[in-house]
C-alpha positions in Angstrom: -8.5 -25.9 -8.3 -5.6 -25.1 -5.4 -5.8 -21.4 -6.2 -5.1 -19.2 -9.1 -2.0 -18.3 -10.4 -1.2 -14.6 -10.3 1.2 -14.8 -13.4 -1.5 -16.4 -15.7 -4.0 -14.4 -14.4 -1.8 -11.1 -15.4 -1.4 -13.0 -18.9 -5.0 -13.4 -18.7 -5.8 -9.3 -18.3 -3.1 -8.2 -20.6 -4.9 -10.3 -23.3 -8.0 -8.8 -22.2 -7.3 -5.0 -22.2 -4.8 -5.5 -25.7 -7.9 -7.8 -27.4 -4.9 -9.6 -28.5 -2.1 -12.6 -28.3 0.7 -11.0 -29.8 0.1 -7.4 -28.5 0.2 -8.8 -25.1 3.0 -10.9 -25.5 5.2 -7.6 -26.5 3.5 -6.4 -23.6 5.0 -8.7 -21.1 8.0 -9.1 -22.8 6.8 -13.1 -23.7 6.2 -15.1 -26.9 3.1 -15.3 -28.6 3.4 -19.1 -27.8 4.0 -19.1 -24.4 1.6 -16.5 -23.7 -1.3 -18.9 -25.6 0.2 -21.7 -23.4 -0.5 -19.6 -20.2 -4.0 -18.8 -21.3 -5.2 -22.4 -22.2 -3.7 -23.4 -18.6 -5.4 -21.0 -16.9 -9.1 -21.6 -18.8 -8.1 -25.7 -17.9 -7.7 -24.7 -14.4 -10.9 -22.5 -13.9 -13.0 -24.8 -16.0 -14.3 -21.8 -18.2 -13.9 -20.8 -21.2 -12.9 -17.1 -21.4 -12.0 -15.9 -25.1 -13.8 -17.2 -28.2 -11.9 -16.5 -31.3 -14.6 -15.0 -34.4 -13.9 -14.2 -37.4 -9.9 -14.0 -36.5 -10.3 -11.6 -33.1 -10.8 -12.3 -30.2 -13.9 -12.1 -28.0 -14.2 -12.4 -24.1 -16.9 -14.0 -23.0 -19.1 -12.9 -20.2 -17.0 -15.0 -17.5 -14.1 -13.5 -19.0 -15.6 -9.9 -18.3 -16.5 -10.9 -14.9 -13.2 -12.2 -14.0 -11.6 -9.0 -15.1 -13.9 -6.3 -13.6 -13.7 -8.5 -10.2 -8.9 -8.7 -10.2 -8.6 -5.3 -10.5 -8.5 -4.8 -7.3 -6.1 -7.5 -6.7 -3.1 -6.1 -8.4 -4.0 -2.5 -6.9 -3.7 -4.0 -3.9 -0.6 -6.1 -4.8 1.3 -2.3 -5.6 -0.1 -1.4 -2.4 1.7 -4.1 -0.7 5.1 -3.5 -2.9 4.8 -0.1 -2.1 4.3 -1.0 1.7 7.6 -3.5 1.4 9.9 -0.9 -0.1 8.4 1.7 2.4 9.9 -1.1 5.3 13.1 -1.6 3.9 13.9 2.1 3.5 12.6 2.6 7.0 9.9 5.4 5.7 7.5 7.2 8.3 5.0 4.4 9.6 1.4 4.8 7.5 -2.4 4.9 8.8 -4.7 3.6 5.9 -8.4 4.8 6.3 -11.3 3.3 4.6 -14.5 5.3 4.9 -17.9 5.2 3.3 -18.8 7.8 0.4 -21.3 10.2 2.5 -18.2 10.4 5.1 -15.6 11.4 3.2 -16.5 14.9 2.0 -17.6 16.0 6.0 -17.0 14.6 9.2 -13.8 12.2 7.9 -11.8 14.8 5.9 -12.2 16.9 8.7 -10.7 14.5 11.2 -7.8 13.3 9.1 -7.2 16.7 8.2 -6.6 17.5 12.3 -4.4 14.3 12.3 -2.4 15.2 9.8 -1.7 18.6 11.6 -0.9 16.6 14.9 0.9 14.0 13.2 2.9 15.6 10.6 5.2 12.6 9.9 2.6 10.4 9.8 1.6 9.1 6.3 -2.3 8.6 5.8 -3.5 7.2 3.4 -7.6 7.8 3.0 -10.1 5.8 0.5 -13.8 5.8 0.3 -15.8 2.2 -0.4 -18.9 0.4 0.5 -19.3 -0.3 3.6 -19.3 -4.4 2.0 -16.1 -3.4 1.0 -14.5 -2.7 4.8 -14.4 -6.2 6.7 -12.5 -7.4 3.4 -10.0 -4.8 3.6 -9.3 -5.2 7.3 -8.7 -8.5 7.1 -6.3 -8.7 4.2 -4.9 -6.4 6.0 -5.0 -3.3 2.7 -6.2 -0.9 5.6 -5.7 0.0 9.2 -9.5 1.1 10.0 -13.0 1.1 8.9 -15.2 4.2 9.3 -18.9 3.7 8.8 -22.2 2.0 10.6 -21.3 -0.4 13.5 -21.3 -4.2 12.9 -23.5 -6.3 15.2 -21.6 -9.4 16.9 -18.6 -9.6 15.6 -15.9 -10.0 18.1 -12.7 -10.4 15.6 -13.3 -6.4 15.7 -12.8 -3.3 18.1 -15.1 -0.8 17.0 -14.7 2.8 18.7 -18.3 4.4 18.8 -18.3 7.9 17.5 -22.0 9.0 17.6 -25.5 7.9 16.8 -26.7 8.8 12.7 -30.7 9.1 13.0 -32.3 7.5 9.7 -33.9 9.5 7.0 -36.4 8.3 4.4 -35.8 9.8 0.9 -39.0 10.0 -1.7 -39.1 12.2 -4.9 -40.8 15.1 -4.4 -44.1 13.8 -6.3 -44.3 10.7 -3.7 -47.7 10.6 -2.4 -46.0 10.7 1.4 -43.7 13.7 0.3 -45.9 16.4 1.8 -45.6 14.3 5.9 -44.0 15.7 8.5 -42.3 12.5 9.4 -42.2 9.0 7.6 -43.6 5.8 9.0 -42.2 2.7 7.9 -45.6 0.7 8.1 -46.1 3.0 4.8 -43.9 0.7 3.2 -46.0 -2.1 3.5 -47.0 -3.3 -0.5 -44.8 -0.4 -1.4 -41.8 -0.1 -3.6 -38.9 0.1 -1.1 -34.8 0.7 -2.0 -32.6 -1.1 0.4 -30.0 -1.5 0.9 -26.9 -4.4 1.6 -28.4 -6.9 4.2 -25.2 -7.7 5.0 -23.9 -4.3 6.2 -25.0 -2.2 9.2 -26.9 0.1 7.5 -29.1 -2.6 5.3 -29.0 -5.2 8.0 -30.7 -2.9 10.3 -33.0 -1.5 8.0 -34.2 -5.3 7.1 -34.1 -6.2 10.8 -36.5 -3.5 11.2 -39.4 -3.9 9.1 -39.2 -7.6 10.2 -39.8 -6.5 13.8 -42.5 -5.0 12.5 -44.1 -6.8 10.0 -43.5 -4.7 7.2 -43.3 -6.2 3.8 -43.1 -3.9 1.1 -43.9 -4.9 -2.3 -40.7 -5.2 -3.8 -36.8 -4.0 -3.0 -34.5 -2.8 -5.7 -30.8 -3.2 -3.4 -28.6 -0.2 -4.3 -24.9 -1.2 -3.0 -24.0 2.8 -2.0 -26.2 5.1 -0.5 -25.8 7.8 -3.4 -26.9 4.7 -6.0 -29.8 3.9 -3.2 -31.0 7.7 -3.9 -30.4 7.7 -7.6 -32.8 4.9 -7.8 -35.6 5.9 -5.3 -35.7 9.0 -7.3 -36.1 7.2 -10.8 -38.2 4.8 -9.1 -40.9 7.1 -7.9 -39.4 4.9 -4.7 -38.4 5.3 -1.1 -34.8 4.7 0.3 -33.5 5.3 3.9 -30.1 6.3 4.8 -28.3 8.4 7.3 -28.6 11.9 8.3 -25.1 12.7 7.2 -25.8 11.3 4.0 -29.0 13.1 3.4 -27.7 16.8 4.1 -25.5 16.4 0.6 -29.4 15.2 -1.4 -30.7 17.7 -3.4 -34.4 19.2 -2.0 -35.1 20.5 -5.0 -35.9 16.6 -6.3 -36.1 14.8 -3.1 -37.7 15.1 0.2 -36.2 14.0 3.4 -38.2 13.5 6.5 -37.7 12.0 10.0 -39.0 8.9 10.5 -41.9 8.6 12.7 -40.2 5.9 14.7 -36.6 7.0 15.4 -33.9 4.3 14.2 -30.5 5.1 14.6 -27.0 3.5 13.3 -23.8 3.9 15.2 -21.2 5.4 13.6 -18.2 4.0 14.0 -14.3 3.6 13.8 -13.4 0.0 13.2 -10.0 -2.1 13.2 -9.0 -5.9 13.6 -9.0 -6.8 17.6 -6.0 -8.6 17.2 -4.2 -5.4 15.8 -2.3 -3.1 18.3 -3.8 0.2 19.2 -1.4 2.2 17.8 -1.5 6.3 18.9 -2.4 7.2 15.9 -5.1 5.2 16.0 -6.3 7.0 19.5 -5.7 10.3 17.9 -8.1 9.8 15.4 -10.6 8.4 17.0 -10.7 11.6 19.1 -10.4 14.0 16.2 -13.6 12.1 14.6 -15.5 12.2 17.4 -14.3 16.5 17.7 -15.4 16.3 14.5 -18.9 14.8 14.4 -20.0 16.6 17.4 -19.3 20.2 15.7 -21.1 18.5 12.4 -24.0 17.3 14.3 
């Protein structure tokens, strides 16, 4: 396969969502037959087979719900990029798109971007909150300017602008048998349940690299890809999950318990952007109001 074509995957989706041929034909302004001729060139050319027809209706199959729930981003992106195009060609106010993880965007990063917005009035800013997974992505396709989250280890396509140092907090349910310590020690985790998170961002990757160092290998690891998901499932889980200290001032003590770990480990927080992308003063400005910002938080 060269690479899939958008059209027929847009035939593909309005299929999906109208459960039907014909409705998504008048949907797309397309006959019914060319809109089946799409869809057959388009299972050919992935090699799956993504509707089943029973009993007279059509049923996706389980690739075919896959491939839907993963493109929706694409053509949310695609607007963004129309909208980005038309903003060009009318010569609009140039744009700063943020991308920030969950536990930032209701503290220290609506703060800052609310003191850039007052420096900057003309300034468009445009602010979204994703996993942390979700960043490198983005940057490179180029849907945002800047990442804001943990710090990524050895990666020199990026400039990362160090805003502080999170301390880690474990997270148990109040009935954990370690909920009553004054701190937590990691080598507790050893034969444990344990929540983790991503390996392959900061936060998880540090985490892992960790209890490696030390020889820690806890029984098993449910992998929650957010933080708030990573405390959902330590609490149903009778489990314990680490995160940040930002993140663990919004957990509710009246279920949880957060201590300090007994052996400090900390994760950079960070503003990240492409190296090969200009540093824009924008940019420099809110770098500075994030790092006003986490010093009056922390």
């Amino acid at each position: 396969m060269d690479g899939i074509n958008l059209h027929r995957l847009q035939v593909f989706r309005s299929v999906f969502e109208t459960d039907s041929v014909s409705a998504a034909a008048r949907r797309m302004r397309l006959s019914q037959p060319t809109v089946s001729r799409h869809l057959q060139i388009f299972e050919d050319e992935l090699g799956v087979v993504l509707f089943r027809n029973i009993s007279g209706r059509l049923e996706p199959t389980w690739e075919a719900q896959r491939l839907y729930a993963e493109s929706g981003g694409l053509f949310e992106r695609l607007s963004q990029i129309e909208q980005s195009v038309e903003s060009i060609r009318r010569g609009q106010q140039e744009a700063l798109r943020i991308m920030g993880t969950a536990a930032l965007s209701g503290t220290v990063l609506a703060e800052a971007v609310g003191r850039l917005y007052r420096d900057f009035p003309d300034l468009e800013i445009v602010v979204d909150a994703g996993r942390q997974s979700q960043q490198l992505p983005a940057l490179r396709e180029g849907s945002i300017d800047l990442a804001v989250g943990g710090a990524w280890e050895n990666r020199p396509e990026l400039t990362q602008w160090k805003i502080g140092s999170m301390p880690l907090m474990a997270v148990l349910p109040v009935d954990h048998p370690r909920s009553k310590e004054a701190t937590f020690d990691l080598a507790w985790l050893e034969g444990e349940d344990f929540v983790n998170h991503n390996i392959h961002a900061p936060l998880g990757a540090l985490i892992s690299a960790e209890l490696s160092r030390r020889g820690i290998v806890p029984r098993q690891r449910l992998t929650a890809l957010s933080i708030p998901f990573a405390v959902s499932l330590a609490r149903a889980a009778g489990a314990c999950a680490v995160v940040d200290h930002i993140s663990a001032s919004s957990i509710d003590r009246t279920t949880m318990r957060v201590l300090p770990l007994s052996h400090p480990l900390s994760l950079s927080l960070t503003v990240t952007q492409l190296a090969s992308r200009p540093e824009r003063t924008p940019v420099r400005a809110f770098v500075a109001t994030m790092r006003q910002a986490y010093a009056r938080l922390i």
